[in-house]
C-alpha positions as CSV (number, residue, x, y, z in Angstrom):
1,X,0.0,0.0,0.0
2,X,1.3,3.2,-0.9
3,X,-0.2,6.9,-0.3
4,X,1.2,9.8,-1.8
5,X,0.3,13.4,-0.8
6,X,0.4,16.4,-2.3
7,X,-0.6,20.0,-2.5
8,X,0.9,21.5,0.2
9,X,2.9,24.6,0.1
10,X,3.2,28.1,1.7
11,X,-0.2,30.3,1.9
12,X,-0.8,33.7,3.8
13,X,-3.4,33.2,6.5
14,X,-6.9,33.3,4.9
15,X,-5.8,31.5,1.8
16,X,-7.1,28.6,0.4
17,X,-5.2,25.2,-0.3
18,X,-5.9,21.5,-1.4
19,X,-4.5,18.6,-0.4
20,X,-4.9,15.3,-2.5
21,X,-3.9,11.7,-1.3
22,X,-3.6,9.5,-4.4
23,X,-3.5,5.6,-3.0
24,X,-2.0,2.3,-4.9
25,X,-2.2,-1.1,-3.8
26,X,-5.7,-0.2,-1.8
27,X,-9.1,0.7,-2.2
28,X,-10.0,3.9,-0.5
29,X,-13.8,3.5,-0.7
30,X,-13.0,0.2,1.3
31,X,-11.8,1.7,4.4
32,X,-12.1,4.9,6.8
33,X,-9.3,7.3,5.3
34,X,-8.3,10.4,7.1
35,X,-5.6,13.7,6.9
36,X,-3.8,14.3,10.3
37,X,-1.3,17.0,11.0
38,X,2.0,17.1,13.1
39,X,3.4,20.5,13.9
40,X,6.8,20.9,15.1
41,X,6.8,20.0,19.0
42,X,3.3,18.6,19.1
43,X,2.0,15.1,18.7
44,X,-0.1,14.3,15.3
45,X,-3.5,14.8,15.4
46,X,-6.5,14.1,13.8
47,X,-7.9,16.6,10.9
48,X,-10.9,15.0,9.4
49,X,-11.7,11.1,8.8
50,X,-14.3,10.3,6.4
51,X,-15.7,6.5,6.6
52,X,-17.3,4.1,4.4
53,X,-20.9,5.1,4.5
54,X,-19.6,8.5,3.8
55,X,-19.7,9.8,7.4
56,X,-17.5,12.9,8.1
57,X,-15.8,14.1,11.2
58,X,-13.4,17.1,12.0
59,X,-11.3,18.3,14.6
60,X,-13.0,21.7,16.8
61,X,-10.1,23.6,15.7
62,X,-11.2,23.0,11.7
63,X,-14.9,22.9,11.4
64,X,-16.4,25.0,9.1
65,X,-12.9,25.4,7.3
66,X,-11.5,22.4,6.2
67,X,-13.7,19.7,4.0
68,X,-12.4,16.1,3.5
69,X,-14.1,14.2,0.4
70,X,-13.0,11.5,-2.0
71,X,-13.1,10.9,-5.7
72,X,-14.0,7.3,-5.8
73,X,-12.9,6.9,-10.1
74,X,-9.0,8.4,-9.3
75,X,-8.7,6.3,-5.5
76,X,-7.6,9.9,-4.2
77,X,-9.1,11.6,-1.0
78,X,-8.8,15.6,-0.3
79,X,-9.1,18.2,2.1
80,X,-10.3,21.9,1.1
81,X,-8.6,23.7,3.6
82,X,-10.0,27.5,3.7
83,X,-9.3,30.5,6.0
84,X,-6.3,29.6,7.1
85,X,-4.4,30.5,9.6
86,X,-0.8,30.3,11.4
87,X,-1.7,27.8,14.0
88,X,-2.9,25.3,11.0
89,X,1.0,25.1,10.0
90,X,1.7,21.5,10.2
91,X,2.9,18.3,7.9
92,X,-0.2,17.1,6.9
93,X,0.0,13.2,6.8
94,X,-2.9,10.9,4.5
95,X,-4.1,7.6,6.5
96,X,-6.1,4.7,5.4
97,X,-7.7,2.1,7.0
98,X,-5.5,3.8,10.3
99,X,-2.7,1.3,9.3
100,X,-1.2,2.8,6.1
101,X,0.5,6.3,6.3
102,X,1.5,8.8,3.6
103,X,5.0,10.7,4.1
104,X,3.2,13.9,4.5
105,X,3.3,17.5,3.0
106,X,4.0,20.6,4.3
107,X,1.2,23.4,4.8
108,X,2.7,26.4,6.4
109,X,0.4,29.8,6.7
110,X,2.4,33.1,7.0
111,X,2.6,36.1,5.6
């Protein structure tokens, strides 16, 4: 199983990015997937997971800002991330099944 992330990069707070996950060897659809992020000095959390039925759920601190969805046909799941801010600065690491990890992306928010 491999996951590969991309779309991070650096945005000034209130920006707008999207993260894709792009999965081989696995069936997304099959499992819960999820994004978590690790900042530097802080354990990795949990972002958003999205399960089989379609069920969504999102960290306090991203509610209302960040959207996690999957495109089914390409085996790839996203997060929307909008409004921004410094604090969401993190490597943001792609999870399936919460056994297979992705080797993450940078998101940093500054101006």
């Amino acid at each position: 199983v491999q996951l590969v992330e991309s779309g991070g990069g650096l945005v000034q707070p209130g920006g707008s990015l999207r993260l894709s996950c792009l999965a081989s060897g696995t069936i997304l659809r099959m499992y819960a997937t999820g994004w978590y992020r690790q900042a530097p000095g802080k354990q990795r959390e949990l972002v958003a997971v999205l399960t089989t039925a379609g069920n969504t759920n999102y960290a306090d601190s991203v509610k209302g800002r960040f959207t996690i969805s999957r495109d089914n046909a390409k085996n790839t799941v996203l997060l929307q991330m909008n409004s921004l801010k410094p604090e969401d600065t993190a490597v943001y690491y792609c999870n399936s099944n919460f056994v297979h990890w992705g080797q993450g992306t940078q998101v940093t928010v500054s101006s």
